[in-house]
C-alpha positions in Angstrom: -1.0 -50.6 0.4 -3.0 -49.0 -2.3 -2.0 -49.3 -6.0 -3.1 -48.1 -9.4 -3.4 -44.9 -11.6 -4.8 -42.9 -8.5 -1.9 -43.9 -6.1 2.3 -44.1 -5.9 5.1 -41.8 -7.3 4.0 -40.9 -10.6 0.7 -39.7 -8.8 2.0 -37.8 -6.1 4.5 -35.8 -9.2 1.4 -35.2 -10.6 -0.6 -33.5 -8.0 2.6 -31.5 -6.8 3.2 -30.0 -10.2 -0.8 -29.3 -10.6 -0.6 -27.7 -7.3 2.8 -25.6 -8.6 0.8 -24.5 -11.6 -2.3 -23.5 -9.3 -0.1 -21.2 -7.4 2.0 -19.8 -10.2 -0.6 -18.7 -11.7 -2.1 -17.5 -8.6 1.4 -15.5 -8.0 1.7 -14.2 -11.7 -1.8 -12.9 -12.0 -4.1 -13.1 -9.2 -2.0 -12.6 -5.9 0.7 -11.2 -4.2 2.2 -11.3 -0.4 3.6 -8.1 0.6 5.0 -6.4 3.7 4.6 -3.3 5.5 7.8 -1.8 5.9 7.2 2.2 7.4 4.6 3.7 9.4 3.5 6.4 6.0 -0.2 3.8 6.5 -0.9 3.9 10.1 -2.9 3.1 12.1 -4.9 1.9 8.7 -1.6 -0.8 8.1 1.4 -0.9 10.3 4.7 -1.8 10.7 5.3 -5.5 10.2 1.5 -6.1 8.5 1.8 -8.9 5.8 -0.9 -8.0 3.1 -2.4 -10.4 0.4 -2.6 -7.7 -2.8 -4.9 -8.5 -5.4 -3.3 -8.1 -8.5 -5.9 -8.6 -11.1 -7.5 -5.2 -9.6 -5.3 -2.8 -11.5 -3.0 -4.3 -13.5 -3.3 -7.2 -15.1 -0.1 -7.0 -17.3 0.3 -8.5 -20.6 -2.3 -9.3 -23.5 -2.9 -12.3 -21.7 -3.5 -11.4 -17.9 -5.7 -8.2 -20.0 -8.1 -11.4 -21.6 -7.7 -13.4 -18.5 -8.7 -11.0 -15.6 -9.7 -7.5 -16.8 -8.1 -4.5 -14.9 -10.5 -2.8 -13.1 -10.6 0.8 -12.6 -8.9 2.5 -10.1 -11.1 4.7 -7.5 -10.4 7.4 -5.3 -9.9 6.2 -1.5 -8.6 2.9 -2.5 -5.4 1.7 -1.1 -3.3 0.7 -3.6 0.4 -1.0 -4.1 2.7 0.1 -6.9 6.3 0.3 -8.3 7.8 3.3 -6.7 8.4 5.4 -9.4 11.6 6.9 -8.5 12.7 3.2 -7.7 11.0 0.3 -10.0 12.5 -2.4 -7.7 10.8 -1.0 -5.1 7.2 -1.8 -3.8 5.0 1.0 -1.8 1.5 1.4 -0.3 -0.4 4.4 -0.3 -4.0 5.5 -0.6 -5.3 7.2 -4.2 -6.5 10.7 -3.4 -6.3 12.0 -7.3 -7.5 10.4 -10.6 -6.6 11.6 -13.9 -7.8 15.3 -14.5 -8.2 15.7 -10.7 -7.0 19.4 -9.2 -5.0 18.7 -6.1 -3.9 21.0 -3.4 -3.5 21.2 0.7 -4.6 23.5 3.1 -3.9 23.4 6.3 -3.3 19.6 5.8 -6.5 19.0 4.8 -7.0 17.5 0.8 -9.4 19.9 -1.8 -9.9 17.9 -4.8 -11.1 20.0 -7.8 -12.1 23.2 -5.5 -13.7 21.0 -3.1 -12.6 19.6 0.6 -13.0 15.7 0.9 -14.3 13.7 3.8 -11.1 11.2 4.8 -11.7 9.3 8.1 -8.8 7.2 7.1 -6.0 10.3 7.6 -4.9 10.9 10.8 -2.4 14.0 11.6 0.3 13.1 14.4 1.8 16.4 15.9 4.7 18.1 13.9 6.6 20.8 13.5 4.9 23.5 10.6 5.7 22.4 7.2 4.3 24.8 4.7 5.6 22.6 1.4 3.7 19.1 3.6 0.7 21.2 4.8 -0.1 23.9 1.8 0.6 21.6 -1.2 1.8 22.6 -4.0 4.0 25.3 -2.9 7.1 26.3 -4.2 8.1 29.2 -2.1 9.5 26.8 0.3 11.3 23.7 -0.6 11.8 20.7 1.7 15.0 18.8 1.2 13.2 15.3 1.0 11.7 16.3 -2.3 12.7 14.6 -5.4 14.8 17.0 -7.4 13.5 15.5 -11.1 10.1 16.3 -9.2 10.4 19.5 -8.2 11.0 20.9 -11.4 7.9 18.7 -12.5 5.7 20.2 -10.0 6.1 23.7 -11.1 5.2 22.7 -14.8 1.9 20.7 -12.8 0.3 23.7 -11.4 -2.9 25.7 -12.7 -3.9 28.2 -10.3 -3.8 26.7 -6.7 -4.3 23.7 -7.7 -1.4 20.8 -9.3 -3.2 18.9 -12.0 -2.7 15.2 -12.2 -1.8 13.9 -15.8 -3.8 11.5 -17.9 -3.1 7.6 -17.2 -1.4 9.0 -13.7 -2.7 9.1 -9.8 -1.8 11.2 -6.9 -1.5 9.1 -3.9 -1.0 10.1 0.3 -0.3 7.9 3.1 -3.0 7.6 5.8 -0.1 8.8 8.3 -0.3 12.4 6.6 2.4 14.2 8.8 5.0 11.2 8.6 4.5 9.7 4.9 6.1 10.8 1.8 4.0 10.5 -0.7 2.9 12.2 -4.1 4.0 15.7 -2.9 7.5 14.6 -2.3 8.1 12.5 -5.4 5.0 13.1 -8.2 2.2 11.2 -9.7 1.8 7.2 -10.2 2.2 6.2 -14.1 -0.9 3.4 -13.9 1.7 1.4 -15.7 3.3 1.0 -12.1 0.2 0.0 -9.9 0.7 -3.5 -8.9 -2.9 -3.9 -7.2 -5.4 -3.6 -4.1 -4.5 -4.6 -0.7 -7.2 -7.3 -0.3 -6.5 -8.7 3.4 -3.8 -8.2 6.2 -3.4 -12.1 7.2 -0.5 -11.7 9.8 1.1 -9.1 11.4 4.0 -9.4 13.6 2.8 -5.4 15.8 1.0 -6.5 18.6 -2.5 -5.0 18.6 -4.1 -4.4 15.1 -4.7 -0.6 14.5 -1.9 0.3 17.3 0.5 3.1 16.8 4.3 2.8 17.3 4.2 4.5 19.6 1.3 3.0 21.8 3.0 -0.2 21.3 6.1 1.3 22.7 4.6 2.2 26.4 1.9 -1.0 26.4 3.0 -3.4 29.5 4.8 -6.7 28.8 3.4 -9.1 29.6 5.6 -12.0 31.0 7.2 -14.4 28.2 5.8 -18.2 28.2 8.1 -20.4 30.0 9.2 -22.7 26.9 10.9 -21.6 23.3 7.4 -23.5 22.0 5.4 -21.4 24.0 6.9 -18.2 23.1 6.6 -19.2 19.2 2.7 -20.0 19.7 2.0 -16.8 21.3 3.9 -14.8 18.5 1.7 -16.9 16.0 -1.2 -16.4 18.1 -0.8 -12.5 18.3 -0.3 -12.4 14.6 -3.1 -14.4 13.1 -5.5 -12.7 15.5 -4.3 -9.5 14.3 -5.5 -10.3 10.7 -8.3 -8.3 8.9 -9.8 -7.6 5.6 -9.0 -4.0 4.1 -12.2 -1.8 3.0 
């Protein structure tokens, strides 16, 4: 058996607690796992997605995470994780549509940013019933009972014109999922204090076709179970890791 400095007890202690530091301070200021628990992303992130979130993106908290790994800025389109400002404890994804300064407003569904329309391939608009506070954002002469109370009276000291303005060192943020997601017109802007980081890579997903809908999955065939508790555990692996992908 091998012996010496390199080998035995005090060696293996060694490397484990290296290895513990590596990935705290992987966990405190580089990455995060994260789960996709609603349907606000689809079909760009669904249901059951686990997401590696890069947290040195936005938000490197503290003087020393600022010295260690600068924040980057934060750019329109980019899917982003944050504290949910009504709820700290609680972790959301969305996609930022509105930067500081930005005018906002809906028509029709469709996002104008400072006067002008915006090309968004990522949105997708299930079919609904008519929602004129959803659809023709901001509007006030209709209320929807999901809104935010503290927010509502917000919003009407946020809009100029047409248009709700979004405050400095805040973001307005939508879900992909426009017609089933509440987002930044039910419950306000995103303090940048509360972004978290950027969805880097989806590296398992228990759906069972990347990019599927709910629904699709709902009405898709199935197929018959492996014979053995083994096989059935390799296939739900299987499914998952092949449903992996990085997120542009």
């Amino acid at each position: 058996m091998r012996s010496g400095p390199h080998y035995g007890p005090v060696a293996m202690v060694r490397s484990l607690a290296e290895m513990l530091i590596i990935a705290l301070f992987l966990l405190t200021f580089v990455i995060q796992p994260f789960r996709i628990p609603s349907a606000s992303m689809q079909p760009t992130l669904n249901v059951g997605d686990f997401l590696l979130v890069d947290k040195r993106s936005y938000a490197a908290e503290g003087r020393l995470g600022s010295m260690l790994l600068p924040a980057t800025p934060v750019h329109r389109g980019d899917l982003a994780v944050f504290l949910f400002p009504p709820d700290p404890s609680r972790h959301l994804v969305k996609r930022v549509i509105g930067l500081p300064g930005d005018r906002i407003r809906l028509r029709d569904g469709r996002v104008l940013v400072n006067g002008q329309p915006i090309s968004e391939s990522y949105a997708v608009y299930a079919p609904s019933r008519p929602n004129l506070f959803r659809d023709e954002f901001p509007n006030l002469r209709e209320a929807d009972p999901d809104v935010d109370e503290h927010w509502w009276l917000m919003l009407r000291r946020s809009i100029v014109g047409a248009d709700v303005v979004v405050p400095p060192d805040h973001y307005f943020v939508l879900g992909d999922n426009r017609n089933n997601s509440e987002d930044s017109r039910y419950w306000g802007f995103v303090p940048q204090a509360n972004m978290v980081g950027r969805p880097l890579v989806v590296y398992f997903s228990t759906s069972w076709k990347s990019g599927q809908t709910a629904e699709a999955r709902q009405f898709e065939p199935t197929p018959p179970p492996p014979a053995s508790t083994l096989g059935r555990l390799g296939k739900v692996l299987g499914d998952g890791f092949r449903a992996a992908r990085i997120l542009r």
